[in-house]
C-alpha positions as CSV (number, residue, x, y, z in Angstrom):
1,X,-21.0,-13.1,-16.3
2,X,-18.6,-10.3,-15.1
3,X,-15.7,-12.3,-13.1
4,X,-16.0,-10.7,-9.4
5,X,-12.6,-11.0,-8.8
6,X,-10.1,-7.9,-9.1
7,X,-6.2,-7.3,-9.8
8,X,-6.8,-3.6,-9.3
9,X,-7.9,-1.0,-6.5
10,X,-10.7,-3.5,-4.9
11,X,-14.0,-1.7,-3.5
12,X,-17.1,-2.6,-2.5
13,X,-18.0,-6.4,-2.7
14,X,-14.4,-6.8,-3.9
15,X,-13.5,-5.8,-0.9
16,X,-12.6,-8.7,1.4
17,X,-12.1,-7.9,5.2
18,X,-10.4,-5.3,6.9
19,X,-13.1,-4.4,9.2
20,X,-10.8,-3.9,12.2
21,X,-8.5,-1.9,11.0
22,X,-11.0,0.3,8.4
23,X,-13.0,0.8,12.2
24,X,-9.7,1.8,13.9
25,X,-8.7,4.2,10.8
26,X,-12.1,5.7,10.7
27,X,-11.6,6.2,14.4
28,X,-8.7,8.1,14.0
29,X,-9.9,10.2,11.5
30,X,-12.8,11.5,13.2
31,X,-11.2,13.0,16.1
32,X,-8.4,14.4,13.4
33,X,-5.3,12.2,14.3
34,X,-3.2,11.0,11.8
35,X,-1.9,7.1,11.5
36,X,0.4,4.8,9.9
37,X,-0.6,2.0,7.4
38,X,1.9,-0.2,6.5
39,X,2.6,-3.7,5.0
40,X,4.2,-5.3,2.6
41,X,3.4,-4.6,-1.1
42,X,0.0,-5.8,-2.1
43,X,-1.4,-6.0,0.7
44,X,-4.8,-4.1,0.0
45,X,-3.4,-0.6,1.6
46,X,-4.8,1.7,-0.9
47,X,-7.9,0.0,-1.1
48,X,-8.3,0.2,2.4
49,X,-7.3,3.6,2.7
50,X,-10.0,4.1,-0.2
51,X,-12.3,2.6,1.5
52,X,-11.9,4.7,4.7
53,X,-12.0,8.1,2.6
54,X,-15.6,6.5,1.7
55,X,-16.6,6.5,5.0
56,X,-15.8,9.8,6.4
57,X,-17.2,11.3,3.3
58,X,-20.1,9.4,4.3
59,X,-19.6,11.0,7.8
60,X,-19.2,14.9,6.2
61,X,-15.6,14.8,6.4
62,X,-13.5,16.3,3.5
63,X,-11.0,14.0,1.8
64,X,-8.4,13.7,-0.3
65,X,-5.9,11.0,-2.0
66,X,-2.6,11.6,-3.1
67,X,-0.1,9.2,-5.1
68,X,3.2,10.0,-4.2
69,X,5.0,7.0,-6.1
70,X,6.9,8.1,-8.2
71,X,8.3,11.2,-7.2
72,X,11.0,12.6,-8.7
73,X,11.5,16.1,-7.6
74,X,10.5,18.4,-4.6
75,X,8.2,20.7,-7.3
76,X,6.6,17.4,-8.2
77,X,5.7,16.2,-5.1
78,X,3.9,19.8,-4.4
79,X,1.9,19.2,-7.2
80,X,0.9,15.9,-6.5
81,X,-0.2,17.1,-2.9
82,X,-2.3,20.0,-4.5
83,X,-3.8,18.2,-6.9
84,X,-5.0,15.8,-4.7
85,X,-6.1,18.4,-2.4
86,X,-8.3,20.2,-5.1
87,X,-9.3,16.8,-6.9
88,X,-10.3,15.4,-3.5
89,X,-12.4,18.6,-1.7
90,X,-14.1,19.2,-5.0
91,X,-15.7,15.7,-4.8
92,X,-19.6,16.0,-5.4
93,X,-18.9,19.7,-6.9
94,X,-20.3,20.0,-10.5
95,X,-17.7,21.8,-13.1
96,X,-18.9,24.9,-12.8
97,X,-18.4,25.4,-9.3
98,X,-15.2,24.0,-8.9
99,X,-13.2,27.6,-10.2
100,X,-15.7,29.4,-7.7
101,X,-15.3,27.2,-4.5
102,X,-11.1,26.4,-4.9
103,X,-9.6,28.1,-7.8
104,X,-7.9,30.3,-5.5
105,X,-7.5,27.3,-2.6
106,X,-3.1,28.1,-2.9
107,X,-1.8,31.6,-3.6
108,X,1.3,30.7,-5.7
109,X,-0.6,27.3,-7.0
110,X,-2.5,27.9,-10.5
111,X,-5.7,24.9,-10.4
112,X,-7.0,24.5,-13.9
113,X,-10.3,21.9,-14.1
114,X,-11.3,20.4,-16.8
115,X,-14.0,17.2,-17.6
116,X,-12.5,13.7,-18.1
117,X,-14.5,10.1,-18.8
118,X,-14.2,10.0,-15.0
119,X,-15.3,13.3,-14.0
120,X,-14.0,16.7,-13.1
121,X,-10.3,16.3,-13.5
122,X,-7.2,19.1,-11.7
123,X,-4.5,20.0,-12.9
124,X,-1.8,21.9,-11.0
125,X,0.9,24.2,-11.8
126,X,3.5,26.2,-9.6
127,X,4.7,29.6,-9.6
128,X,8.1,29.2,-11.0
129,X,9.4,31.8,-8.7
130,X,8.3,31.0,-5.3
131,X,10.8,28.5,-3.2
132,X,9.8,25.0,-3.6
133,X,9.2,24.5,0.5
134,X,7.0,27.8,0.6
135,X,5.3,26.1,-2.0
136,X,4.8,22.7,0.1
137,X,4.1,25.0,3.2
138,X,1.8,27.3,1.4
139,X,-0.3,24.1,0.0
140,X,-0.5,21.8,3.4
141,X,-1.3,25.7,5.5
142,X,-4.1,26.4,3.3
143,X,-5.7,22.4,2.9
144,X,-6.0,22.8,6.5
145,X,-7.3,26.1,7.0
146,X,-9.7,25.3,4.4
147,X,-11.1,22.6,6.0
148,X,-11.3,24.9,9.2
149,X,-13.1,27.7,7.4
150,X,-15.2,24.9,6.5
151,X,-15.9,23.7,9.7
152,X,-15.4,20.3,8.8
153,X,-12.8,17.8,9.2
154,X,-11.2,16.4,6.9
155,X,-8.8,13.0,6.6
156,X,-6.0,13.2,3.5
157,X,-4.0,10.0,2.4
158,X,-0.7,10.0,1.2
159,X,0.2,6.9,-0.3
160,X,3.9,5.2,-0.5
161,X,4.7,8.3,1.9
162,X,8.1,6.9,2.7
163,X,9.1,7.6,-1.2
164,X,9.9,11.3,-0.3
165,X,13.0,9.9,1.6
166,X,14.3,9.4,-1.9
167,X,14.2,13.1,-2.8
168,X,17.7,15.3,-1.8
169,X,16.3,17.8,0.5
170,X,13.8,14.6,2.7
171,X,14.8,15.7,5.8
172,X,13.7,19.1,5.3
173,X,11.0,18.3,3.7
174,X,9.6,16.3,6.7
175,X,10.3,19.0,9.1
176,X,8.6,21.4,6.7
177,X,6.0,19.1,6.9
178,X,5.7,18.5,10.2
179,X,6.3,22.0,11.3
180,X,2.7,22.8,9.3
181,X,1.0,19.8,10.4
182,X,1.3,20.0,13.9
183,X,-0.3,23.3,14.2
184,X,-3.7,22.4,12.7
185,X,-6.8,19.7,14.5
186,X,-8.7,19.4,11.7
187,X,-6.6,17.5,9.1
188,X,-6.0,13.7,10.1
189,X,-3.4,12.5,7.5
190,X,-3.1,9.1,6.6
191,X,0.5,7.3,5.8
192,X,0.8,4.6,3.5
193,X,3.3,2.5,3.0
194,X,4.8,-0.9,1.7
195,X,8.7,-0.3,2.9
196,X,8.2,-0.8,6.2
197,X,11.3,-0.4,7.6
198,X,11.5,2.8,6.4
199,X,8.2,4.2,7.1
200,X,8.6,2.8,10.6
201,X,12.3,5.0,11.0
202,X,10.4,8.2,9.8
203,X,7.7,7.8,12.8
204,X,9.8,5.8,15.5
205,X,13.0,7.4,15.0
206,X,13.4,10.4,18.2
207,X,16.0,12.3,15.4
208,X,13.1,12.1,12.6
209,X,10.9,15.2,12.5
210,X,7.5,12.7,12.6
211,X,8.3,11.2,15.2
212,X,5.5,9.5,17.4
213,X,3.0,12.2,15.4
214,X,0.7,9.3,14.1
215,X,-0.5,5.5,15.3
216,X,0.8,3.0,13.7
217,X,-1.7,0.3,11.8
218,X,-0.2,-2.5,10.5
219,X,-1.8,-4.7,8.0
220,X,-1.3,-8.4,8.2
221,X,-2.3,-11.6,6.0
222,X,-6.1,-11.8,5.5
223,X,-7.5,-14.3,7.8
224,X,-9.0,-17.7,7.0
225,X,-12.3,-17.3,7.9
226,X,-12.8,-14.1,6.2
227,X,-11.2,-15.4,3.0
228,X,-13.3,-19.0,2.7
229,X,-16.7,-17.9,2.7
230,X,-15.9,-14.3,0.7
231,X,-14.5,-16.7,-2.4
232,X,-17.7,-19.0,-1.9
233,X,-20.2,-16.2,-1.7
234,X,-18.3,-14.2,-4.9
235,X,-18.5,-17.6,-6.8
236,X,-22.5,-18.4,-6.1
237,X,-23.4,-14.7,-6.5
238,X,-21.8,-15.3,-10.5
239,X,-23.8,-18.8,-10.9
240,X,-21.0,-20.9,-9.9
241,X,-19.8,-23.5,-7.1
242,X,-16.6,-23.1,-4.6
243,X,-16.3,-25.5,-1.8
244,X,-15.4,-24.2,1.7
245,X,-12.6,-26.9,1.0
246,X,-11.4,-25.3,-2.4
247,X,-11.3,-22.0,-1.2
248,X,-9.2,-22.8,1.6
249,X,-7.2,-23.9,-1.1
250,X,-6.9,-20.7,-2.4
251,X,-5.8,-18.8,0.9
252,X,-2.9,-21.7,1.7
253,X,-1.6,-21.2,-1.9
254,X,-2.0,-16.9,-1.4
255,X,-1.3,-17.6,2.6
256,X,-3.5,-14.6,2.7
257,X,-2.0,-12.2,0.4
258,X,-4.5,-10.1,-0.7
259,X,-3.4,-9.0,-4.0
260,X,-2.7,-13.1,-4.8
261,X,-5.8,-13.7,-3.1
262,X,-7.7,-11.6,-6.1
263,X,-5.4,-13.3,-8.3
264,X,-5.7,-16.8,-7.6
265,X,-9.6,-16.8,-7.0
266,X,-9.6,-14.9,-10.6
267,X,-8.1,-17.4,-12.2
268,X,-10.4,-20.3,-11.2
269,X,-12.5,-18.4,-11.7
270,X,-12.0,-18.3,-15.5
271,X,-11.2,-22.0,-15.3
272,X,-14.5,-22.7,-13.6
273,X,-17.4,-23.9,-15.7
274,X,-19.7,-24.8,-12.9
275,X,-17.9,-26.6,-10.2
276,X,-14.1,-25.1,-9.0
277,X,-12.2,-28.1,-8.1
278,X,-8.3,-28.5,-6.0
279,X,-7.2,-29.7,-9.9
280,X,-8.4,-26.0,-11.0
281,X,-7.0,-24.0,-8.1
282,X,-3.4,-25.8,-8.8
283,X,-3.8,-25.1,-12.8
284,X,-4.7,-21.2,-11.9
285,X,-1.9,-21.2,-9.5
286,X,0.9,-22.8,-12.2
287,X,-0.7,-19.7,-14.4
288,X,-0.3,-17.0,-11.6
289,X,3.3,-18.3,-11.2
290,X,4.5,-17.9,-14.9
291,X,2.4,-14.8,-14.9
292,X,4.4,-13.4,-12.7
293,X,8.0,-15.0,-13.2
294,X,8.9,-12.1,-15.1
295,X,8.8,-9.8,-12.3
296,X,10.4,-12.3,-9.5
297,X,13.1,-12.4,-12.3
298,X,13.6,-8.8,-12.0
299,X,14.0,-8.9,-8.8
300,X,16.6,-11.1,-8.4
301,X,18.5,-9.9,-10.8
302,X,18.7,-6.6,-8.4
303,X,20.3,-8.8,-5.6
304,X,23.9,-9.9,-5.1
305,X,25.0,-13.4,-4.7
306,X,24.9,-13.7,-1.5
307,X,21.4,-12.1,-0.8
308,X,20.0,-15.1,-3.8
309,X,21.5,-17.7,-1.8
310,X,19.8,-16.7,1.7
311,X,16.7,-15.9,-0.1
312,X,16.4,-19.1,-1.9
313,X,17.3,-21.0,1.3
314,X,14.5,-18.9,3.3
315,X,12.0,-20.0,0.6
316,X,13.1,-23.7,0.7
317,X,13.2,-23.7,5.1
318,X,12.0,-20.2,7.3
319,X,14.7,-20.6,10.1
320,X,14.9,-18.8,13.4
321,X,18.9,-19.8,13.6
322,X,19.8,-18.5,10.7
323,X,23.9,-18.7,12.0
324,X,23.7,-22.2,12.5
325,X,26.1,-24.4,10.6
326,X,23.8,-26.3,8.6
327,X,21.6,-23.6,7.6
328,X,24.9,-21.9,6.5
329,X,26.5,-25.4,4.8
330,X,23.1,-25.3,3.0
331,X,23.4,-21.8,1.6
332,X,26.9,-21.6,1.1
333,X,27.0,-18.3,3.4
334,X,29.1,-17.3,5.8
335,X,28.1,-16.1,8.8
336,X,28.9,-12.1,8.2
337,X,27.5,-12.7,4.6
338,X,24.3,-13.7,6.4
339,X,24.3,-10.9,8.0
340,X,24.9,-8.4,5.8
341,X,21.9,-10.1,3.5
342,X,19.7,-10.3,5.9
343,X,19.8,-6.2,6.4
344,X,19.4,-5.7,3.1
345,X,16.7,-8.3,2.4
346,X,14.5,-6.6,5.7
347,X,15.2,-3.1,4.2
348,X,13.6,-4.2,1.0
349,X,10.7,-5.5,2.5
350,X,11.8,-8.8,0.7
351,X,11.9,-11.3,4.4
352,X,10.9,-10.5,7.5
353,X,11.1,-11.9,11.0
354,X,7.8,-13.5,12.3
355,X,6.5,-13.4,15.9
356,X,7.3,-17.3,16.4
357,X,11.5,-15.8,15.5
358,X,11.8,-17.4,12.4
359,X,13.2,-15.2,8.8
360,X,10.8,-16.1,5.8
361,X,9.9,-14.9,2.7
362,X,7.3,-11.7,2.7
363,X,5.9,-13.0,-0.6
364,X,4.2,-16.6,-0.5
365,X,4.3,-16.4,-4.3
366,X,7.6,-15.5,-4.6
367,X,8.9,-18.5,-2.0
368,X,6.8,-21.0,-4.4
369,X,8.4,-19.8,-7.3
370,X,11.8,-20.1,-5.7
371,X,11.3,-23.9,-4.3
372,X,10.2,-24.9,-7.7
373,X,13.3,-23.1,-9.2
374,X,16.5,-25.1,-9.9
375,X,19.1,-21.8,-8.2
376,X,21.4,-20.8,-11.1
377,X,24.5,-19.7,-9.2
């Protein structure tokens, strides 16, 4: 028996929740306005956002998906985006009609298709000697007009958007952007994100070319009682038993997490025979820890001193005073090394400050690994 679980891109049953915000997005997209997804890292954003292109295909919409993690260079982010474009509006087109319906989709963009083990495949290449930003223009001009030639509309995704902030020219590149964007209905374009603070200063910031161009939709832990009877239904559908009791097991340890969620529930689910018992949810979770040591390693070895110290002391106590004496006695901070951490830590997307005030951890995992970690400095 197949395990139901999933570390990767979740669809269908997989699929747990959402149904809010994959109503609001499908909302948006409909009448052509572009939003905001963000949330931390692992959240389930590109799954949703998967999901969504699902359903306004299912409504005659055109869509697209475009990757834009990594990017390394203007040229390649213009390839990415018309790749995407082709690969996505060529969806239910058989080989042959592909060269026919959007070889000639870009002017200064060469589209090449081929057949994969997944399907029809694009690839991309730009004339050499045409300016990079005409290029960009060029490609996001023509997906619209397309789509308006069409007579359809049509809902593109660009996920980790905020990673063209890394590239040297991102300011213009936004207003490029935005200066194409704004003069076409019938493309709503979906932004997704993990780094929220930086998406969230690219669309609330007045001196940022996007500014107040999309709604915002924030993702947030996955609720209790959409988690507990999804892990009981996904266990009986595969011939095995999960308690209401155990599963809610599983959400405290993920605290809703949706990638630790999968993660978690897949383990026990290996570890399961028949019956998943509390004893089998904390094994899977001491696996799922050392699985992922490794990478909490990494990132601390990214951090300075002082940023360990407050992290390690969030993990061990979330705080709302994080100036007060004994919370800085305990971390061995001083008040303007506090400070200084906590920027950096929020810009990260490593804590955040809750509604009830109080700085904590964005990764449950990561805060468990901590308390159960003797520091080393």
């Amino acid at each position: 028996m197949q395990n139901p679980f999933t570390d990767k891109i979740a669809a269908g049953d997989q699929f747990c929740d959402r149904d809010q915000e994959r109503a609001e997005l499908s909302r948006l997209a409909r009448g052509g306005h572009s939003a905001v997804l963000l949330s931390p890292r692992r959240y389930g954003k590109s799954s949703l956002a998967l999901e969504t292109l699902t359903d306004m295909r299912g409504q005659g919409l055109l869509t697209a998906y475009v990757d834009v993690m990594p990017v390394s260079s203007e040229r390649e982010l213009v390839e990415r985006l018309a790749r995407g474009v082709a690969q996505g509006f060529g969806w239910g087109m058989a080989l042959g009609q592909l060269p026919r319906q959007l070889g000639r989709l870009f002017a200064h963009v060469h589209l090449e298709f081929s057949l994969d083990a997944t399907g029809p495949s694009v690839s991309a290449m730009l004339d050499p000697h045409t300016e990079v930003l005409q290029l960009l223009e060029e490609v996001l001009e023509q997906t619209c007009r397309y789509a308006e030639q069409k007579g359809r509309g049509a809902c593109v995704v660009l996920d980790e958007f905020q990673e063209i902030t890394q590239l040297e020219e991102s300011r213009v590149i936004e207003a490029s952007m935005r200066s194409v964007i704004q003069r076409h209905q019938s493309v709503a374009w979906l932004y997704v994100g993990s780094r929220r603070h930086v998406l969230r200063s690219m669309f609330a910031d007045r001196n940022r070319p996007f500014f107040d161009s999309a709604s915002i939709v924030e993702l947030h832990e996955l609720p209790e009682e959409a988690v507990i009877p999804w892990i009981t239904a996904a266990f009986a559908q595969t011939g095995k038993v999960c308690s209401e009791a155990t599963a809610r097991l599983i959400h405290n340890y993920s605290r809703g997490y949706a990638y630790y969620v999968q993660r978690l529930a897949s383990t026990a689910w290996d570890l399961t025979e028949e019956l998943c018992t509390d004893g089998i949810v904390d094994q899977a979770d001491a696996i799922l820890l050392r699985e992922l040591s490794s990478g909490f390693e990494i990132i601390l070895s990214s951090l300075s001193l002082a940023q360990k110290r407050l992290l390690q002391a969030l993990a061990q106590a979330p705080t709302d005073q994080p100036y007060a004496a004994d919370f800085l006695s305990k971390s061995q901070l001083s008040v303007g090394a506090v400070q200084k951490a906590i920027r950096v830590l929020i810009d990260r997307d490593l804590i955040e400050r809750r509604s009830n005030q109080n700085y904590q951890l964005v990764d449950a995992l990561l805060a468990q690994w901590l308390t159960q970690r003797p520091p080393t400095w």
